[in-house]
FIKOL-406564 format. One record per residue (C-alpha): residue number from 1; x, y, z. Coordinates in pm, whole numbers. Example, Ala and Ser with C-alpha at 12.3 -4.5 7.8 and 13.67 -1.06 7.14 Angstrom:
<sites>
{1; {1230; -450; 780}};
{2; {1367; -106; 714}};
</sites>
This chain:
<sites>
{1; {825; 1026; -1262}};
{2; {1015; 1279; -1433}};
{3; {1108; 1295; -1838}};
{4; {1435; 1367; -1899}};
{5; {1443; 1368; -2268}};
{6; {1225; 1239; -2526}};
{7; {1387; 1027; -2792}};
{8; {1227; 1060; -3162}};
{9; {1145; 704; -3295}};
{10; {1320; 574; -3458}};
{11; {1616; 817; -3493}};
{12; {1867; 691; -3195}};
{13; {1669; 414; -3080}};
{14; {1939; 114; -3178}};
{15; {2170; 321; -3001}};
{16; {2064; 251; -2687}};
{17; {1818; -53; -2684}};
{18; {1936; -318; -2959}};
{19; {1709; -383; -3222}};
{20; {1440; -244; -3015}};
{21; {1044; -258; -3163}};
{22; {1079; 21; -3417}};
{23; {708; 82; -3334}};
{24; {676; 84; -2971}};
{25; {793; 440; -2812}};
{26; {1024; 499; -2547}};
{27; {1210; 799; -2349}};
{28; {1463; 831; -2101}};
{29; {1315; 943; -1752}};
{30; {1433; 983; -1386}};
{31; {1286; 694; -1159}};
{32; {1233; 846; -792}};
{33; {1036; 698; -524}};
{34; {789; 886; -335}};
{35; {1033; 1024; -47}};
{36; {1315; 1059; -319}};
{37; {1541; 811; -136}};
{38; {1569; 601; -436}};
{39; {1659; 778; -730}};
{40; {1792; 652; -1102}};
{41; {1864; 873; -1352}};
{42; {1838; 809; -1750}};
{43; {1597; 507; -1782}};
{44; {1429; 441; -2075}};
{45; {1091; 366; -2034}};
{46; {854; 227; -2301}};
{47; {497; 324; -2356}};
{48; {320; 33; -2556}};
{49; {-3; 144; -2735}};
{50; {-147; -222; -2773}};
{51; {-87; -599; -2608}};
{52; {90; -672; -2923}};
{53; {354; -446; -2826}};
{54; {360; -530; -2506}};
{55; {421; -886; -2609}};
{56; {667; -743; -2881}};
{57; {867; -606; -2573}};
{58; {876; -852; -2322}};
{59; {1002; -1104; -2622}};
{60; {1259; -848; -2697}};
{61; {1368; -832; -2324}};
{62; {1408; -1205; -2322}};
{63; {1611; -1226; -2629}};
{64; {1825; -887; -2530}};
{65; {1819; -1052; -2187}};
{66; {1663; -716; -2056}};
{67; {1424; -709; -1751}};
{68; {1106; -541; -1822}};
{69; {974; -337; -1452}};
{70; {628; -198; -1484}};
{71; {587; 190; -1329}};
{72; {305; 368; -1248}};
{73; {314; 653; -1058}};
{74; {621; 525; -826}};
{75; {407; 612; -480}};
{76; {624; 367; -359}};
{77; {929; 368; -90}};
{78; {1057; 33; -118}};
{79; {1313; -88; -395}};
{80; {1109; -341; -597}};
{81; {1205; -192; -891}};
{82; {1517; 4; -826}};
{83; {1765; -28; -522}};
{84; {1897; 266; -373}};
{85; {2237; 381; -591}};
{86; {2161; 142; -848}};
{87; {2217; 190; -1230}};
{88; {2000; 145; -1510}};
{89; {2199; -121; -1697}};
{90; {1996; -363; -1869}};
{91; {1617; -221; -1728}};
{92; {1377; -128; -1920}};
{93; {1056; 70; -1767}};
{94; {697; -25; -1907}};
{95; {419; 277; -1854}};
{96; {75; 161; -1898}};
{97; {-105; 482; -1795}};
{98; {-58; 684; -2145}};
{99; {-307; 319; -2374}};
{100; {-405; 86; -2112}};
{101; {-666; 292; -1885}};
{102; {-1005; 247; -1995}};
{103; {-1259; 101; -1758}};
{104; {-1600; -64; -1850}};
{105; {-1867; -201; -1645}};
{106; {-2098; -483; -1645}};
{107; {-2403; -390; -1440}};
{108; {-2592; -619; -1243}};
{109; {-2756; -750; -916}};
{110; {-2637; -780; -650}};
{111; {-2266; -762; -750}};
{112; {-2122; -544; -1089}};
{113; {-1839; -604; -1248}};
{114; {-1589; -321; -1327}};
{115; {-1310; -398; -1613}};
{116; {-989; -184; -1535}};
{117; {-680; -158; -1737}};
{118; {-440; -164; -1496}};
{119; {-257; 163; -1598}};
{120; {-581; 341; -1471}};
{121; {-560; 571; -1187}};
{122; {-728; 479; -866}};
{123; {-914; 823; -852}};
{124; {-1046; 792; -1253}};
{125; {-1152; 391; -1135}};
{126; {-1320; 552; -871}};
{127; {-1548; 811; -1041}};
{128; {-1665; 608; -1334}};
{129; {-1757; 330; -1053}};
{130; {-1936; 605; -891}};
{131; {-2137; 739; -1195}};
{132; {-2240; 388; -1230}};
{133; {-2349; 339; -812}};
{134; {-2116; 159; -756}};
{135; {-1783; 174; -459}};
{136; {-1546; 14; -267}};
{137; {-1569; -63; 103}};
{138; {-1170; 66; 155}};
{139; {-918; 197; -82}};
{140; {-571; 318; -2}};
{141; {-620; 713; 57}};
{142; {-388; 884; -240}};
{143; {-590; 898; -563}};
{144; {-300; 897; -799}};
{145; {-198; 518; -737}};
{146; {-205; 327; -1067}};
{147; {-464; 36; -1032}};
{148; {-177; -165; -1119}};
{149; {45; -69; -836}};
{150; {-235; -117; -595}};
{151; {-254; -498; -703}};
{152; {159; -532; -719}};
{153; {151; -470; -308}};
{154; {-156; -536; -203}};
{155; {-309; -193; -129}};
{156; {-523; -142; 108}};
{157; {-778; 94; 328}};
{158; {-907; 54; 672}};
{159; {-1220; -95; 766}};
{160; {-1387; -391; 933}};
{161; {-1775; -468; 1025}};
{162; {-1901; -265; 1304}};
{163; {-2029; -465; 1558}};
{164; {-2407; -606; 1392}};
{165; {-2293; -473; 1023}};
{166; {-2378; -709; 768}};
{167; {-2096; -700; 509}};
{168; {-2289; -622; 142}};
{169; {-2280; -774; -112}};
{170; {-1968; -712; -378}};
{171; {-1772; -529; -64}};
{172; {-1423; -648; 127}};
{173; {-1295; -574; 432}};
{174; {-932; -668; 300}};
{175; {-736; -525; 20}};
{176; {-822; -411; -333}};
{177; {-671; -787; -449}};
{178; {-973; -907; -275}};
{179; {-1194; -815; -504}};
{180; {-1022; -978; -840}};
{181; {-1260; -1242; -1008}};
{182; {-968; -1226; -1287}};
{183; {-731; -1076; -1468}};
{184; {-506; -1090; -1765}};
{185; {-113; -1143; -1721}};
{186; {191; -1163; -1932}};
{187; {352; -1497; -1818}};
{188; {548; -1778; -2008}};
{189; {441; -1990; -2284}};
{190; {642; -2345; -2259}};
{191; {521; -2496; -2566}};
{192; {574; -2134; -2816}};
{193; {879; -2055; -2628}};
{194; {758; -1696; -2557}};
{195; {563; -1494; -2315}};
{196; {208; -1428; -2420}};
{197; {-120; -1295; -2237}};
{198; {-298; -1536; -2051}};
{199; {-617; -1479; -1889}};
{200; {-644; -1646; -1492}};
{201; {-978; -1683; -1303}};
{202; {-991; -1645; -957}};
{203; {-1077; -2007; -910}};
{204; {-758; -2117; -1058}};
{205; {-490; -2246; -795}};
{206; {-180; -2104; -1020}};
{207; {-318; -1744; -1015}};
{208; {-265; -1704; -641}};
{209; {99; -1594; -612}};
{210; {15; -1366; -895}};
{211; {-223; -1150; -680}};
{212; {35; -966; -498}};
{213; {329; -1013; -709}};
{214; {518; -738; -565}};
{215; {566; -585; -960}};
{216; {715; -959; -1061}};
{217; {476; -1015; -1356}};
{218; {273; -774; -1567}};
{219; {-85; -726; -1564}};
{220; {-270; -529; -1817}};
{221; {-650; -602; -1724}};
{222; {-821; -677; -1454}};
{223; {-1195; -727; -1336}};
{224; {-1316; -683; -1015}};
{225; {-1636; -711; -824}};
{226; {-1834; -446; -686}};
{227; {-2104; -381; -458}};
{228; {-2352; -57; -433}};
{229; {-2205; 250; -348}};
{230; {-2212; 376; 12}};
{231; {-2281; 716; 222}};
{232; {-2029; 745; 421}};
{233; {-1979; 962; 740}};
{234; {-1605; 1073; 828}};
{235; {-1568; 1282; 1188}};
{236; {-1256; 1386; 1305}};
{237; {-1153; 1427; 1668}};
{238; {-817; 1618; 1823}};
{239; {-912; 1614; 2171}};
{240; {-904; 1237; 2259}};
{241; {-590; 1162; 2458}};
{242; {-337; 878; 2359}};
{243; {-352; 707; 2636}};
{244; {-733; 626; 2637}};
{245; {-736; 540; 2282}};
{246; {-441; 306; 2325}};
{247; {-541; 219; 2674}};
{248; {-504; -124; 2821}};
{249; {-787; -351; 2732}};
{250; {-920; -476; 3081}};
{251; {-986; -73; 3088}};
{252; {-1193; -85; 2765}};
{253; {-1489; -164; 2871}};
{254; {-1489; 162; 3133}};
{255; {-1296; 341; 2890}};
{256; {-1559; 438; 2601}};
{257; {-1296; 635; 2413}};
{258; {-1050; 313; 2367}};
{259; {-1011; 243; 1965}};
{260; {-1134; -77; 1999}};
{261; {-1537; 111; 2093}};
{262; {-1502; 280; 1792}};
{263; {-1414; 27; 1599}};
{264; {-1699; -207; 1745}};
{265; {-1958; 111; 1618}};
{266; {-1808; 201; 1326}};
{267; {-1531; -50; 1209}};
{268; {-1350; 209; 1025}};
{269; {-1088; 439; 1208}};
{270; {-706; 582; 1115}};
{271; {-503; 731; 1427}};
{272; {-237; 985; 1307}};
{273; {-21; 1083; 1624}};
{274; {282; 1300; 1628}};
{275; {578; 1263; 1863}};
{276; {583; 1485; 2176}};
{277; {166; 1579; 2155}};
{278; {-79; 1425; 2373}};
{279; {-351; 1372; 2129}};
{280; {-390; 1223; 1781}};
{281; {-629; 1288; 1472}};
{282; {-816; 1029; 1515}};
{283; {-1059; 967; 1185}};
{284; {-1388; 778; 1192}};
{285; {-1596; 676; 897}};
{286; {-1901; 488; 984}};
{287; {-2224; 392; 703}};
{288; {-2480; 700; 670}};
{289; {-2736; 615; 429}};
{290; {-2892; 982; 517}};
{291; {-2664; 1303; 589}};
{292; {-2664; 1361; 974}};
{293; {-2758; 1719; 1083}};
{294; {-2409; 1832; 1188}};
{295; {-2218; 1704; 866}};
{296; {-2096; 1880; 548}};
{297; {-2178; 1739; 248}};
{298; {-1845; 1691; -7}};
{299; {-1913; 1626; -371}};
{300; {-1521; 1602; -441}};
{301; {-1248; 1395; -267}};
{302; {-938; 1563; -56}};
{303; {-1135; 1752; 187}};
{304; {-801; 1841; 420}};
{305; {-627; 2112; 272}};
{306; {-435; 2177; 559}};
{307; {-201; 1895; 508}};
{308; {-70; 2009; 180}};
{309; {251; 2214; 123}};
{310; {431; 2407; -173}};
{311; {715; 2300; -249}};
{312; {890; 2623; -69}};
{313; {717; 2510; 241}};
{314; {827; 2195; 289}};
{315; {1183; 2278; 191}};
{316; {1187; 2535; 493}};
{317; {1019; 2295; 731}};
{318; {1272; 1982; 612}};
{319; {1565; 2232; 675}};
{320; {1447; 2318; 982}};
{321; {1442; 1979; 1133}};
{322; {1776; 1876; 974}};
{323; {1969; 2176; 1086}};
{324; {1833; 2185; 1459}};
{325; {1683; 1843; 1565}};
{326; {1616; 1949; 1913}};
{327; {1341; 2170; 1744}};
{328; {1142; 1841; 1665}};
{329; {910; 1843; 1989}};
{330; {824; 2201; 1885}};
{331; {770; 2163; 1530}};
{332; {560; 1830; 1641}};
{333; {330; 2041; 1842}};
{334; {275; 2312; 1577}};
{335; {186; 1991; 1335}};
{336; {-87; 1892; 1564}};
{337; {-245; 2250; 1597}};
{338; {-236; 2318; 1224}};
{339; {-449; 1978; 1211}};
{340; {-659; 2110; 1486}};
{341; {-712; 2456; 1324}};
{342; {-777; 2326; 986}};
{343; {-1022; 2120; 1107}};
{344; {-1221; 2341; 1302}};
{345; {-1271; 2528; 949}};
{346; {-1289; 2253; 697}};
{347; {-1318; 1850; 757}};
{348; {-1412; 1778; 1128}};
{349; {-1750; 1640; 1028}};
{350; {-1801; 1569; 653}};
{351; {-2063; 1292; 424}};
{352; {-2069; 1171; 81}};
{353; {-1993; 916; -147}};
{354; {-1713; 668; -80}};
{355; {-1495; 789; -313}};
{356; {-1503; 1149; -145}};
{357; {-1455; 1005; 170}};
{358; {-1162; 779; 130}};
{359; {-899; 971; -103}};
{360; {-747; 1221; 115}};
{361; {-375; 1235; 39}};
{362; {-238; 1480; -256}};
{363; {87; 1470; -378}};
{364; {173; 1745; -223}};
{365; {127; 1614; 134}};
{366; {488; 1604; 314}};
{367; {727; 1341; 149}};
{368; {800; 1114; 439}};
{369; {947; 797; 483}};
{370; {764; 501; 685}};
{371; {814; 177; 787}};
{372; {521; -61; 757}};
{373; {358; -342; 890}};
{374; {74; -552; 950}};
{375; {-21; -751; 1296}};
{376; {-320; -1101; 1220}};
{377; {-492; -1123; 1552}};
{378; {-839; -1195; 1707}};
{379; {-1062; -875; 1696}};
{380; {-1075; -903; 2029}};
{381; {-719; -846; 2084}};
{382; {-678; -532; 1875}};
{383; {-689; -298; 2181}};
{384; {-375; -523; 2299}};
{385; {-171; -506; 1997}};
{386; {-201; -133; 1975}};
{387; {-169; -70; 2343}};
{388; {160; -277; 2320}};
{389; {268; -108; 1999}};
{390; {186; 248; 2140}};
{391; {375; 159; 2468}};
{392; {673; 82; 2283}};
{393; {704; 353; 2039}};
{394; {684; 612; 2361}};
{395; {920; 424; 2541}};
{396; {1164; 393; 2226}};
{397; {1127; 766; 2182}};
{398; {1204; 876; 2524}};
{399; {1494; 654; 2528}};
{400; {1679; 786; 2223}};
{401; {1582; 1169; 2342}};
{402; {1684; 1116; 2668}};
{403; {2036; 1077; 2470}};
{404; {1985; 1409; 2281}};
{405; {1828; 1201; 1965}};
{406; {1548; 1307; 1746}};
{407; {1510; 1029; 1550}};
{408; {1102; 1066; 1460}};
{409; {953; 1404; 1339}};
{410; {632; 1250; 1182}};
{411; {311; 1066; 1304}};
{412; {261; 734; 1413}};
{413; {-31; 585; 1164}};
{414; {-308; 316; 1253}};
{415; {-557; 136; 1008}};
{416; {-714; -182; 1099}};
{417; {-887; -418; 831}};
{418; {-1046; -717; 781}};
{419; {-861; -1019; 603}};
{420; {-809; -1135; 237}};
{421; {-1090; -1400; 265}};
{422; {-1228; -1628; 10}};
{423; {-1566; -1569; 151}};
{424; {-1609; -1226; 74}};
{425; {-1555; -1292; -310}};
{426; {-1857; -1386; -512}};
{427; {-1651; -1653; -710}};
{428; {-1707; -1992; -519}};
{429; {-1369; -2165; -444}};
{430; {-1167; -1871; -498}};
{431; {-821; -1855; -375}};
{432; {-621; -1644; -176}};
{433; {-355; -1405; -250}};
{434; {-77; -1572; -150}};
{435; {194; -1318; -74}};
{436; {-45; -1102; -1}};
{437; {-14; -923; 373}};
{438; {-329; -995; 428}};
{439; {-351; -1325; 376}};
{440; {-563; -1574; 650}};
{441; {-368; -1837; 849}};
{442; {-555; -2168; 848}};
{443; {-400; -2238; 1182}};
{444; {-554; -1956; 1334}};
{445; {-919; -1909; 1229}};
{446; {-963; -1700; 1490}};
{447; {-728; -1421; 1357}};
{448; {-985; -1239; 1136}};
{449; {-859; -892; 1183}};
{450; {-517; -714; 1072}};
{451; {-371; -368; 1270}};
{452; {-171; -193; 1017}};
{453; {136; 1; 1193}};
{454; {327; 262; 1014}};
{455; {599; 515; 1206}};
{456; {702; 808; 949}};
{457; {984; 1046; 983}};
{458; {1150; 1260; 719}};
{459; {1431; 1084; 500}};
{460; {1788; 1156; 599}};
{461; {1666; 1192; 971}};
{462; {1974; 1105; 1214}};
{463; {1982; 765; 1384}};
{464; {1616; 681; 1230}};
{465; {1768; 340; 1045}};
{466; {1852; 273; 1482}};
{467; {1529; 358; 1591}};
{468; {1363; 165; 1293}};
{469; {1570; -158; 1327}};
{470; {1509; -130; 1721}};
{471; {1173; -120; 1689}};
{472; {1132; -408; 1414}};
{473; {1281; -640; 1561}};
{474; {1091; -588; 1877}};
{475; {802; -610; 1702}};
{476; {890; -979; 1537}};
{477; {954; -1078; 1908}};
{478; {640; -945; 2065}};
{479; {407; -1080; 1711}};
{480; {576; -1395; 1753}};
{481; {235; -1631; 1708}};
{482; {157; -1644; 2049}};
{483; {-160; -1451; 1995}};
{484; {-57; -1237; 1700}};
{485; {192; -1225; 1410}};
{486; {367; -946; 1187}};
{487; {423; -953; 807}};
{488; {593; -621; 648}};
{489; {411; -397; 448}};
{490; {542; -450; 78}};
{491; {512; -94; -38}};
{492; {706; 68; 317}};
{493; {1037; 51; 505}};
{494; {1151; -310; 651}};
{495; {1456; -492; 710}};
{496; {1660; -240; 868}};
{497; {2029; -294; 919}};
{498; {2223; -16; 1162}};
{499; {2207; 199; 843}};
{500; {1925; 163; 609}};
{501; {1601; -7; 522}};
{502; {1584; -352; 313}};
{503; {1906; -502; 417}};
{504; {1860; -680; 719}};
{505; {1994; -1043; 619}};
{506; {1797; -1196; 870}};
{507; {1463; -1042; 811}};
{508; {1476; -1099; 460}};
{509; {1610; -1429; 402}};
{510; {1437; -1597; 714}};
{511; {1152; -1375; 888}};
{512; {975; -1271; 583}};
{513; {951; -1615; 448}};
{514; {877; -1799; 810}};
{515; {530; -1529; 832}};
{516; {414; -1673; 478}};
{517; {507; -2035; 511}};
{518; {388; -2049; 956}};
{519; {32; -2205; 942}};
{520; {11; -2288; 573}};
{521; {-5; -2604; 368}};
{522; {287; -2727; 224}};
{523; {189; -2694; -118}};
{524; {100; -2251; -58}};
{525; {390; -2183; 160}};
{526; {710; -1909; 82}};
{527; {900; -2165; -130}};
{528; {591; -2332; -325}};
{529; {506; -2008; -383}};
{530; {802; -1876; -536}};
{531; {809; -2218; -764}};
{532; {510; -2086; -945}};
{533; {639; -1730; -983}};
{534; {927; -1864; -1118}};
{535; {712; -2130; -1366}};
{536; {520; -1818; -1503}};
{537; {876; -1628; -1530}};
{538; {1156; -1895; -1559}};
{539; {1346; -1609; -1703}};
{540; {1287; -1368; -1405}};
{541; {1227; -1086; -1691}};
{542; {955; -886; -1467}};
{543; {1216; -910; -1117}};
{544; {1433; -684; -998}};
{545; {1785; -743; -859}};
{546; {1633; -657; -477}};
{547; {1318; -945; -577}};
{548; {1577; -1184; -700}};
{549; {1730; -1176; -372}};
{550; {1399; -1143; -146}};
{551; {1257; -1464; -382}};
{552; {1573; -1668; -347}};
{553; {1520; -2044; -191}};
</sites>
């Protein structure tokens, strides 16, 4: 986020927010997602030094009738805070990131605990766990992700067991969520009439919507388990064709180059593919207690330089696609061989730490949009999900260029991990996050693994909102429950009318709910879990107007 001015407390203060916390500091600021497609100018944003002035604030928001959104650092495209053209009327930002940062650990065997603020960045979290031997199994890949915004969506890597791994102790093969034992939240008092800080176990049932709240309550603290930290392997490939990686699965077992092999000897892959090349970047991390002969070791995360840009650079190539789309085959192909270059100088085979190995993405990697989803299905039909997927998004492409469109000029992305279990957390009884993408369907115990799909393209692309909504609701069809369903990844691009992402009635008022209420109890389904949001909020003072309308029943 960007400051636009900095007001000097107390001087205009009751100008702007009435009677306002003389003590607690504020500034206007620009709000912009991470591909810029939402932006709000001249929000004030607070930055509370204490929980007493964060409790100070969120009374004064209920009083003022305010809402109160917490921002980190807005690596976010969808409008859980802001819609797109909206006005500030009324909001009030909360930064954590300047007072509530500080991370301490509790050292012990097997498991550690670490005790994060949640304004901490994901990259700070990361070190200090690693000066202490400690790491995560999977961590989504930009380092400058608030710890806080992490647990609002439910961020995630990509990894499950290899085939004969023995998941360690402290480790998860599902989100970052998964590792909570507890955590510390601003919610509703009944009998003081106010909103205080309340401190919620894992084991307790009325913390579970809380988990992945989407940004609709605050957390300042949370602590999370953590195993001992792992060597880690990462080897790149760029000479793997698409269609054996994607292949059909009654070919897999002939086909030693399908993903689903390397996910059976490693567990832990991403497949980056651009349109119109024949081969993608495929990444795979596998445990390497001992540095193989033909790896580098890297003592520092972000080991691809190649995929960063100055700003100049990525102006040129976004004008070039926007003034001459038929260029986008051509510019494709020159994406994949600046991969393949860069790699054969720096990357292809590196080994460290966890923490070097699984932050990769700078800001100044290309601002693209992306749609987002997950697929729950049986390991064993992974290779079926993405050879279905894969098919698709060809045919879908070749169908709108046929007609002189060039809807996608980015990669197709694929992660697969492991679910938001109970078992996996050290804390018997534990529940699950309930609106979290990730979460298990009793119904189907046999759906253990989840196939994250994300298609990127630059924002402002021509007749990408078609190709988007074409493709979703294809995808709801073919995930239908027959043996696999889809849930939308909260942080991406979803509900896509002819025009634009997030307003697809349908998909929001009825799909989005069915995929958390299909195979649950009664009592944990969409609308029992919106009850309890709304029982630790009655006032809705942490929603947006887009949540209100997503959390509607």
């Amino acid at each position: 986020m960007h400051t636009e001015k900095q007001n000097n407390i107390p001087t205009n203060q009751s100008n702007d927010l009435p009677d306002f916390p003389k003590d607690v500091k504020w500034e206007f600021r620009e709000f912009k997602t991470w591909s810029s497609e939402i932006k709000v100018k001249h929000v004030p944003c607070c930055t509370p030094n204490s929980v007493e002035q964060v409790l100070e604030v969120v009374n004064w928001a209920k009083k003022q009738v305010y809402k109160v959104r917490p921002v980190g650092q807005s690596h976010n495209w969808s409008p859980l805070i802001f819609k797109s053209g909206a006005r500030a009327e009324k909001i009030l930002l909360m930064d954590l990131q300047p007072h509530f940062n500080q991370v301490s650990i509790e050292q012990s065997s097997p498991v550690s605990i670490v005790k994060a603020q949640t304004g901490v960045l994901m990259e700070t979290l990361m070190t200090t766990m690693e000066e202490h031997g400690l790491g995560f199994t999977a961590t989504p890949a930009p380092g400058d992700l608030t710890l806080g915004g992490v647990i609002a969506i439910g961020g995630h890597g990509t990894a499950i067991s290899a085939l004969n791994e023995k998941n360690e102790d402290g480790h998860t093969y599902g989100s970052v969520n998964n590792s909570i034992l507890s955590f510390s939240a601003v919610v509703w008092d009944e009998a003081s009439q106010q909103y205080i800080l309340k401190v919620f176990q894992r084991t307790d049932p009325d913390c579970a919507p809380l988990l992945t709240a989407l940004g609709s309550v605050l957390i300042l603290e949370a602590q999370l388990q953590a195993g001992k930290n792992q060597r880690l392997r990462c080897e790149s490939f760029t000479d793997i064709p698409a269609k054996e990686l994607f292949s059909p699965p009654q070919y897999t077992e002939i086909n030693k180059q399908a993903i689903s092999h390397f996910l059976d000897k490693s567990g832990r892959i991403e497949v980056i593919l651009f349109p119109f090349t024949e081969k993608p970047w495929l990444k795979v991390w596998s445990l390497s207690p001992e540095k193989p002969d033909s790896s580098v070791e890297v003592t520092a995360p972000y080991n691809y330089p190649f995929t960063e840009l100055t700003e100049m650079e990525e102006k040129i190539f976004i004008n070039q696609l926007h003034n001459d789309p038929s260029s986008t085959p051509k510019i494709c192909k020159t994406e994949y061989n600046t991969v393949d270059e860069g790699l054969s100088s720096q990357g292809k085979d590196i080994w460290g730490w966890s923490k070097n190995l699984l932050l990769y993405i700078k800001p100044n990697t290309l601002h693209v949009t992306a749609n987002g989803y997950v697929v729950l299905t049986r390991r064993a039909d992974v290779q079926r999900v993405l050879n279905v997927f894969y098919t698709k998004w060809g045919a879908l492409l070749k169908e709108f260029t046929d007609n002189g469109k060039y809807p996608i000029n980015g990669p197709l992305e694929v992660r697969v991990t492991g679910l938001d279990t109970p078992a996996e957390v050290v804390h018997k009884d534990a529940v699950i996050p309930r609106l979290s993408p990730l979460r298990p369907r009793p119904d189907k115990p046999e759906w253990d693994t989840a196939v994250w799909l994300d298609i990127l393209t630059l924002p402002e692309t021509d007749y990408a909102a078609d190709f988007m909504r074409e493709f979703e609701q294809w995808l709801f069809q073919e995930f239908n429950g027959t043996y696999a369903s889809a849930r939308v990844e909260w942080s991406k691009g979803w509900a896509y009318s002819e025009d634009a992402a997030w307003e697809d009635e349908d998909v929001l008022t009825k799909k989005i709910p069915a995929s958390f209420t299909d195979g649950q109890p009664t009592d944990s389904n969409w609308a029992a879990t919106i009850s309890l949001l709304n029982k630790h909020d009655p006032h809705h003072i942490f929603r947006s107007t887009f949540l209100n309308k997503l959390f509607s029943i």
